[in-house]
PDB file with SEQRES, HELIX, SHEET and CRYST1 records, atoms N, CA, C and O in Angstrom:
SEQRES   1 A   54  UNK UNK UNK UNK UNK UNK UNK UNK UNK UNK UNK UNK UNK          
SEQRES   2 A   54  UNK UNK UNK UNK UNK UNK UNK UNK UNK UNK UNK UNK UNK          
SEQRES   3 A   54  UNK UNK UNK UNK UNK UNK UNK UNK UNK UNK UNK UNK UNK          
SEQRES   4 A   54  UNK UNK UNK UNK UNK UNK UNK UNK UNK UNK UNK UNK UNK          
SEQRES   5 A   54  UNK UNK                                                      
HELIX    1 AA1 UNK A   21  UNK A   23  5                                   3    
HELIX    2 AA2 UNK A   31  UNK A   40  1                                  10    
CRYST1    1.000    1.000    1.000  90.00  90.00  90.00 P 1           1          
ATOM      1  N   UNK A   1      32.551  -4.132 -25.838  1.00  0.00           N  
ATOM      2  CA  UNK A   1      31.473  -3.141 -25.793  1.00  0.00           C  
ATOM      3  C   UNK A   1      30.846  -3.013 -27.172  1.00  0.00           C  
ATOM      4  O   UNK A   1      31.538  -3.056 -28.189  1.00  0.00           O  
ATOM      5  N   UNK A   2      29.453  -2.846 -27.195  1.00  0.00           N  
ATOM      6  CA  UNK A   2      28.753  -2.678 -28.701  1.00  0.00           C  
ATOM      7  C   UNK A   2      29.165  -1.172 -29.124  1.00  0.00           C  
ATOM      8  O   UNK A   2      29.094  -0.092 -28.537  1.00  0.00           O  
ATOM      9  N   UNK A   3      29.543  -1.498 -30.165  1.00  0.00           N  
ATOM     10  CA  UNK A   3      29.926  -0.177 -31.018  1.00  0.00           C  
ATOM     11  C   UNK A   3      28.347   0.276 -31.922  1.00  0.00           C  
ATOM     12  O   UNK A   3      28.312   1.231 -32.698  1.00  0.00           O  
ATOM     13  N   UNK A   4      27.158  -0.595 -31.632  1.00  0.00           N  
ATOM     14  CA  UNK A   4      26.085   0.093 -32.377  1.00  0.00           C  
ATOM     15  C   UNK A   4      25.628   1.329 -31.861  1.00  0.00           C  
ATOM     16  O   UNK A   4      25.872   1.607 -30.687  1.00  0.00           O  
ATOM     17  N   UNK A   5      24.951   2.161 -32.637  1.00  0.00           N  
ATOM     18  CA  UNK A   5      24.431   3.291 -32.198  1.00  0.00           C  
ATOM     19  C   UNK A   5      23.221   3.090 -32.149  1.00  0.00           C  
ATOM     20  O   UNK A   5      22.793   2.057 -32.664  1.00  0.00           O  
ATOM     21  N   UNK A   6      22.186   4.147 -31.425  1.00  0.00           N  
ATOM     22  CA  UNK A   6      20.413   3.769 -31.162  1.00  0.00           C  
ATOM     23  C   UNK A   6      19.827   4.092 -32.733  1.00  0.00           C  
ATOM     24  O   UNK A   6      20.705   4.906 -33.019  1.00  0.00           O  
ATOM     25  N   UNK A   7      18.979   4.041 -33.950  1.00  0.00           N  
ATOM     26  CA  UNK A   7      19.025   4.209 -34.964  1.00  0.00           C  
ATOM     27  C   UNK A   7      17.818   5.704 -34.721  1.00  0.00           C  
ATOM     28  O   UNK A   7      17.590   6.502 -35.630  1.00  0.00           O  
ATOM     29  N   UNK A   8      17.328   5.777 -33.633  1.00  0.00           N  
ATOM     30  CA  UNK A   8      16.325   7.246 -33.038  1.00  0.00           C  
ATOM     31  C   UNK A   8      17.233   8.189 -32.724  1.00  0.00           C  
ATOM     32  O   UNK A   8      17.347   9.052 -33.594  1.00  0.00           O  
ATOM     33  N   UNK A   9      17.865   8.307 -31.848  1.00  0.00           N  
ATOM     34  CA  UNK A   9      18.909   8.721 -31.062  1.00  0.00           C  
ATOM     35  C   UNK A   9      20.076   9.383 -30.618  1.00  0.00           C  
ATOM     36  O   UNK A   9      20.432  10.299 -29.876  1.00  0.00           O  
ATOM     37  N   UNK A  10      20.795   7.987 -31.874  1.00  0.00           N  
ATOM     38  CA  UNK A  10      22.269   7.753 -32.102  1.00  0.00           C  
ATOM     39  C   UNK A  10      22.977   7.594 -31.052  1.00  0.00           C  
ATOM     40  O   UNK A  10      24.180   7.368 -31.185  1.00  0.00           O  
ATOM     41  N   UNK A  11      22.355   7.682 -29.691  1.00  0.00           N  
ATOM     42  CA  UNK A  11      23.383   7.132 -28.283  1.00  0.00           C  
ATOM     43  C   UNK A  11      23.870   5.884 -28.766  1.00  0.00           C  
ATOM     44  O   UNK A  11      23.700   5.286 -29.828  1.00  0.00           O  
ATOM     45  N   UNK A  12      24.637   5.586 -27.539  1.00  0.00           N  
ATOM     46  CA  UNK A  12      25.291   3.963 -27.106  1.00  0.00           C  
ATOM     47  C   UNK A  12      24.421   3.037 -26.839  1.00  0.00           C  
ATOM     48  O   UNK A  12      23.399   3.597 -26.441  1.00  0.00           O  
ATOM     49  N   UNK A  13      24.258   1.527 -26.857  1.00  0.00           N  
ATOM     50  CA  UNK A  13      23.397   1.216 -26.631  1.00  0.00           C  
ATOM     51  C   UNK A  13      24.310  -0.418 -25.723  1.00  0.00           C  
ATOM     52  O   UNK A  13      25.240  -1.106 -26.144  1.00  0.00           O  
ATOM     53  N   UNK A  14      23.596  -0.509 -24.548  1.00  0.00           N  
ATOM     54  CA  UNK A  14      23.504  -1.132 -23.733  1.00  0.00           C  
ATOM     55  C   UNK A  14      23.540  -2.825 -24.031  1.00  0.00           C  
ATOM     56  O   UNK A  14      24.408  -3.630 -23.694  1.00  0.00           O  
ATOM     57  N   UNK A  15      22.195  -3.070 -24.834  1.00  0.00           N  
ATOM     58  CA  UNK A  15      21.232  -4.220 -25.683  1.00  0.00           C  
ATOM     59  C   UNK A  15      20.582  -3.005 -26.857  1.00  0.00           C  
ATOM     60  O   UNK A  15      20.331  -1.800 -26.899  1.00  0.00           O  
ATOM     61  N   UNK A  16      20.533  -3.913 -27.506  1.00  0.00           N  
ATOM     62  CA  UNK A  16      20.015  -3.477 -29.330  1.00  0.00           C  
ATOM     63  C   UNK A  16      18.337  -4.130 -29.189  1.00  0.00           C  
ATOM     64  O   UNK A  16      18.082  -5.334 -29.155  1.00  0.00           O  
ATOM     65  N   UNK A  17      17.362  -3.067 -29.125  1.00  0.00           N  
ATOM     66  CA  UNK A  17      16.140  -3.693 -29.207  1.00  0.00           C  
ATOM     67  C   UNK A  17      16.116  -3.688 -30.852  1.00  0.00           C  
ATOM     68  O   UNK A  17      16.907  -3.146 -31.624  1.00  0.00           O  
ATOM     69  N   UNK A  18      14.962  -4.462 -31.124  1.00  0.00           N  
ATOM     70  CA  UNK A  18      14.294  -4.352 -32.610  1.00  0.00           C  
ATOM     71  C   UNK A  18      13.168  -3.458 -32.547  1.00  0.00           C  
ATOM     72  O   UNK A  18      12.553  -3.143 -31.528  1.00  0.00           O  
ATOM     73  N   UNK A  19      13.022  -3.201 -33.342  1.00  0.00           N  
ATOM     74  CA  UNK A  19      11.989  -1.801 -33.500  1.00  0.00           C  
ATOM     75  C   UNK A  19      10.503  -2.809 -34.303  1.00  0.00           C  
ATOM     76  O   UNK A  19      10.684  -3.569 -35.255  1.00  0.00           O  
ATOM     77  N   UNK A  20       9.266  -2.594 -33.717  1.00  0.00           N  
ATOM     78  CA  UNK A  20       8.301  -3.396 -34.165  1.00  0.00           C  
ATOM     79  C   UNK A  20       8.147  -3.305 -36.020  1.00  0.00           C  
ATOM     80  O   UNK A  20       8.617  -2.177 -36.166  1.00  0.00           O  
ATOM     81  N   UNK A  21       7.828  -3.734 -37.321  1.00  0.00           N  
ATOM     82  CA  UNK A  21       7.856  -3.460 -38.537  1.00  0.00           C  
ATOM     83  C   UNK A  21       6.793  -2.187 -38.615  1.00  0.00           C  
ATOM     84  O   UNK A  21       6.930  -1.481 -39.613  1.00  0.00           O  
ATOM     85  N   UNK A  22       5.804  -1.831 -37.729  1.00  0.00           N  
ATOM     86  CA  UNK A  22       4.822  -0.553 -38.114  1.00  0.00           C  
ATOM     87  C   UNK A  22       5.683   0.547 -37.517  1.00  0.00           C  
ATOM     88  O   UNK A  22       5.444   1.701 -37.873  1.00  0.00           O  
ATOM     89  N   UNK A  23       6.560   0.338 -36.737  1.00  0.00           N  
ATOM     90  CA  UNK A  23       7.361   2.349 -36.483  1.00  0.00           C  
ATOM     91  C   UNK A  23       8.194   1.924 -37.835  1.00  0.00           C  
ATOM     92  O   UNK A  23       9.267   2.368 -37.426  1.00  0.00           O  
ATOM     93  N   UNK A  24       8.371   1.640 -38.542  1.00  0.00           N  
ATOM     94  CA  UNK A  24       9.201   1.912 -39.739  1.00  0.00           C  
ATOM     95  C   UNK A  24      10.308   2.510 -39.642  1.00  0.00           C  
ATOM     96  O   UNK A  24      10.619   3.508 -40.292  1.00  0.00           O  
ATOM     97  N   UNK A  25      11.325   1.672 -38.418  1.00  0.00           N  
ATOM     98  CA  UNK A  25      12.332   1.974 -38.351  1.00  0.00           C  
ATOM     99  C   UNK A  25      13.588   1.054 -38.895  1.00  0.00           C  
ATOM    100  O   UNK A  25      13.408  -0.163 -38.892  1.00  0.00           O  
ATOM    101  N   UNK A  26      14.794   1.547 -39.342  1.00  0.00           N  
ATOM    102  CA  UNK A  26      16.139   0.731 -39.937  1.00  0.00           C  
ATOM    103  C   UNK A  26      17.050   1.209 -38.759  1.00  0.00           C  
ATOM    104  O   UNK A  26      17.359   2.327 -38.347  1.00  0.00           O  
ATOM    105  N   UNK A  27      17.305   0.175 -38.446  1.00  0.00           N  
ATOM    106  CA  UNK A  27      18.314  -0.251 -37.391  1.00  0.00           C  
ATOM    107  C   UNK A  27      17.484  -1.337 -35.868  1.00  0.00           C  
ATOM    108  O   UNK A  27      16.506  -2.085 -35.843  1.00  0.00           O  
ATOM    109  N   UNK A  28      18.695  -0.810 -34.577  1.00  0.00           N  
ATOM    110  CA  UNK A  28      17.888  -1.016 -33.356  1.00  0.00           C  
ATOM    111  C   UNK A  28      18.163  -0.173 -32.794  1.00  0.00           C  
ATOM    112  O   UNK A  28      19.139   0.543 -33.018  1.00  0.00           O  
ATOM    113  N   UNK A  29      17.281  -0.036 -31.829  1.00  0.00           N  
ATOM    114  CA  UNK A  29      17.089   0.982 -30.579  1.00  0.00           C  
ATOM    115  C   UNK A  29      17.432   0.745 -29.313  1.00  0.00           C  
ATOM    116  O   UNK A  29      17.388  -0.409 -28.885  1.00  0.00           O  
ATOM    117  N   UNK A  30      17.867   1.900 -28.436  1.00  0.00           N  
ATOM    118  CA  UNK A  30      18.195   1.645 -27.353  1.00  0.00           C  
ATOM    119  C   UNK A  30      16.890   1.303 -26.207  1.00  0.00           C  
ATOM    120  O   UNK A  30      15.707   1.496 -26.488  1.00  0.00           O  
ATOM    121  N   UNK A  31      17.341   0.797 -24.970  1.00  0.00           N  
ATOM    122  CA  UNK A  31      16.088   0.672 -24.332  1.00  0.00           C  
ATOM    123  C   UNK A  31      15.243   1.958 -24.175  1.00  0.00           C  
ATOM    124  O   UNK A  31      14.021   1.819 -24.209  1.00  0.00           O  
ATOM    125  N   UNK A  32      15.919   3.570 -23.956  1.00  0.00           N  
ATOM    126  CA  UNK A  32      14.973   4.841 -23.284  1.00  0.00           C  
ATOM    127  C   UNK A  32      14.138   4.920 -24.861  1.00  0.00           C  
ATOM    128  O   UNK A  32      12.916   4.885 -24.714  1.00  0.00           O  
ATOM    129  N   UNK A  33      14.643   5.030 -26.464  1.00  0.00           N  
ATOM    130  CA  UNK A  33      13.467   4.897 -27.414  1.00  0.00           C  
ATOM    131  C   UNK A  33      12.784   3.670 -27.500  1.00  0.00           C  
ATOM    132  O   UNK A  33      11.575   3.683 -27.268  1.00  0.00           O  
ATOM    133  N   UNK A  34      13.202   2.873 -27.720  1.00  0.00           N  
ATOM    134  CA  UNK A  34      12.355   1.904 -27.747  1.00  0.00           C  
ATOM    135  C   UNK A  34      10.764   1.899 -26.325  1.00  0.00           C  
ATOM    136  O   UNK A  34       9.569   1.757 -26.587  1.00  0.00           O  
ATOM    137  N   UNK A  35      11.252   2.057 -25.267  1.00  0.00           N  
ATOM    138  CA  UNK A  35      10.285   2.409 -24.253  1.00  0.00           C  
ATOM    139  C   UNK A  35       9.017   3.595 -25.093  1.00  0.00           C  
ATOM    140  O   UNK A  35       7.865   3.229 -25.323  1.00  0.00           O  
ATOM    141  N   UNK A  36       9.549   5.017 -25.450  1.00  0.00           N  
ATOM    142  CA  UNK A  36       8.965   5.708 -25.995  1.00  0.00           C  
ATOM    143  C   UNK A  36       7.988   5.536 -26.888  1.00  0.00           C  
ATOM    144  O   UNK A  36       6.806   5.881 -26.904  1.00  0.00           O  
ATOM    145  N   UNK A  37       9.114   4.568 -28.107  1.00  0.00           N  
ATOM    146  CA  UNK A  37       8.106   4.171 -29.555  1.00  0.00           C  
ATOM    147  C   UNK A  37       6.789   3.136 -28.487  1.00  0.00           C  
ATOM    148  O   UNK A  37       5.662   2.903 -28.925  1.00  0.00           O  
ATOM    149  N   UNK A  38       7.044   2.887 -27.762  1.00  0.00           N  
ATOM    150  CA  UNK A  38       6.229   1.585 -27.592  1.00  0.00           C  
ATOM    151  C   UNK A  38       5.343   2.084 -26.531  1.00  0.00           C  
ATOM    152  O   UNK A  38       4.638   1.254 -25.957  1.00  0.00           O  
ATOM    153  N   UNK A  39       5.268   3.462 -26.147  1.00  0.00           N  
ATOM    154  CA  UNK A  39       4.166   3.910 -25.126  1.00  0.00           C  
ATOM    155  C   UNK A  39       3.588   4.977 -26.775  1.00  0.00           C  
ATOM    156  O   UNK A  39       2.359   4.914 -26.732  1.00  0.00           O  
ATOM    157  N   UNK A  40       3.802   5.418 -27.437  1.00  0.00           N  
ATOM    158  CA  UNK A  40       3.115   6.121 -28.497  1.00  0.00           C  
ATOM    159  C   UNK A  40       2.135   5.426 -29.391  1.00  0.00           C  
ATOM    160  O   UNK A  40       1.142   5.852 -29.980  1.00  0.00           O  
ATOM    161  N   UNK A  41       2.938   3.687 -29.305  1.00  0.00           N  
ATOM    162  CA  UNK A  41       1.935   3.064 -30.147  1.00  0.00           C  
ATOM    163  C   UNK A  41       1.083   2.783 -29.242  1.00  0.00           C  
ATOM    164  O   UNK A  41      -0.042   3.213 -29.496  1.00  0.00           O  
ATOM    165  N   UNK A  42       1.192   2.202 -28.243  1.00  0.00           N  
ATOM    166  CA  UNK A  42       0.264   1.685 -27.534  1.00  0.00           C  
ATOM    167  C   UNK A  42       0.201   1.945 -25.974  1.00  0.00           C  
ATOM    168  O   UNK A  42       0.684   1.222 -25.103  1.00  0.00           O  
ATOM    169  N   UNK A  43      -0.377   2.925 -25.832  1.00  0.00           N  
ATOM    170  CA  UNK A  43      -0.639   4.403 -24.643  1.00  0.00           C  
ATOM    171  C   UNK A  43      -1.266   3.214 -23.544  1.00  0.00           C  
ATOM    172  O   UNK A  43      -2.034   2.322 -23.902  1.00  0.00           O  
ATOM    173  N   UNK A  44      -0.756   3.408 -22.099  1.00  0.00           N  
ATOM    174  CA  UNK A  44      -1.048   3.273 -20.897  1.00  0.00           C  
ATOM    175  C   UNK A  44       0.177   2.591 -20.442  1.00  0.00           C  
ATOM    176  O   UNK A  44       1.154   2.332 -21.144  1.00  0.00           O  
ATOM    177  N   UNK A  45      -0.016   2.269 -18.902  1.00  0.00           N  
ATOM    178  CA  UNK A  45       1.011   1.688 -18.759  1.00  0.00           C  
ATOM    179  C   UNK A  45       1.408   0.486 -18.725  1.00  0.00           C  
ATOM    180  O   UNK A  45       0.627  -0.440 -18.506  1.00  0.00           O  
ATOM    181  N   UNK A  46       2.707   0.317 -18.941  1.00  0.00           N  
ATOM    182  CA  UNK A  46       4.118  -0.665 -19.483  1.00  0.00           C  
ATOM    183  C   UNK A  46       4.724  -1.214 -18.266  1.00  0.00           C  
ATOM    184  O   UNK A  46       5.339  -0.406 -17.570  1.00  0.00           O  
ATOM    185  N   UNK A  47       4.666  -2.457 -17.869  1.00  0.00           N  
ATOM    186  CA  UNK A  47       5.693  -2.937 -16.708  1.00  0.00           C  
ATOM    187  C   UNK A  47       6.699  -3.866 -17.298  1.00  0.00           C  
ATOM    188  O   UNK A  47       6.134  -4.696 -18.010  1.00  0.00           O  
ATOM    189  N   UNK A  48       8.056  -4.024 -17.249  1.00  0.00           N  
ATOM    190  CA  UNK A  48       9.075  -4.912 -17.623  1.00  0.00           C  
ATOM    191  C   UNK A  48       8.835  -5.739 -16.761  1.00  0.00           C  
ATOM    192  O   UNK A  48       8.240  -5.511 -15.708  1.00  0.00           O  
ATOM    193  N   UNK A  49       9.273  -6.773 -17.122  1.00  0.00           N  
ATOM    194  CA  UNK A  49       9.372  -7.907 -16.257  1.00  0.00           C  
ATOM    195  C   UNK A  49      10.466  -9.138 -16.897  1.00  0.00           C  
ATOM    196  O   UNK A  49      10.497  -9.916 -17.851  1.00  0.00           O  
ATOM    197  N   UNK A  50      11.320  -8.762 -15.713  1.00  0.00           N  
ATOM    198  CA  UNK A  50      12.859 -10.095 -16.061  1.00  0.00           C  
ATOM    199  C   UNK A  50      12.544 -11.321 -15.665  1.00  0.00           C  
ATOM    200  O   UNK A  50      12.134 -11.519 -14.521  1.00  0.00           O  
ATOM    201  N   UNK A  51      12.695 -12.307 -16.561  1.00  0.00           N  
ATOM    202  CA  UNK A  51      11.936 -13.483 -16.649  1.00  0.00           C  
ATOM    203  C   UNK A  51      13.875 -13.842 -17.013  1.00  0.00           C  
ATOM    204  O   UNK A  51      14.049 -14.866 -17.673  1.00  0.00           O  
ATOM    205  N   UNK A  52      14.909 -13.221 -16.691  1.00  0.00           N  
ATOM    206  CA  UNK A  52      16.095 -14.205 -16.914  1.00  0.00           C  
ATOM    207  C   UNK A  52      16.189 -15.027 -15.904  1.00  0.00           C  
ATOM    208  O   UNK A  52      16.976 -15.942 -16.148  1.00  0.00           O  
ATOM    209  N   UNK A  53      15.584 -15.090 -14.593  1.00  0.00           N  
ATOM    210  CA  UNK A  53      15.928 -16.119 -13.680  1.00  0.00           C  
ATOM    211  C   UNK A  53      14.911 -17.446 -14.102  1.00  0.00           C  
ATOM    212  O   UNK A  53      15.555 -18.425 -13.726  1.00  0.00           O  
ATOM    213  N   UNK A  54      13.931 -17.814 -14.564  1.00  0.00           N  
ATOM    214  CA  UNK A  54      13.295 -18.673 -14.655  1.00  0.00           C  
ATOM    215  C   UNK A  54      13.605 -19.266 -16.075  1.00  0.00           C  
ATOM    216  O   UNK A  54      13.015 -20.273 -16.466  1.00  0.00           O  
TER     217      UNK A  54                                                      
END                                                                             
């Protein structure tokens, strides 16, 4: 299990995103901030899409 913490947060984290270099963040983020930082920078909506099967 990852012992990192979210560097927003401080929860558990699942996967360790990277934080883009303009939120001027040190560390990684969990997926629920990272979602956040990334609807503040860039407002409307966001669809994921798992591209691990192809």
């Amino acid at each position: 299990m990852n012992s990192e913490k979210c560097a927003v947060c401080d929860g558990d984290m699942e996967h360790a995103y990277l934080p883009m270099k303009e939120w001027k963040i040190d560390g990684h983020l969990c997926g629920d901030c990272y979602s956040k930082k990334l609807s503040e920078f860039y407002p409307g909506d966001h669809v994921r899409v798992d591209l691990s099967d192809n």
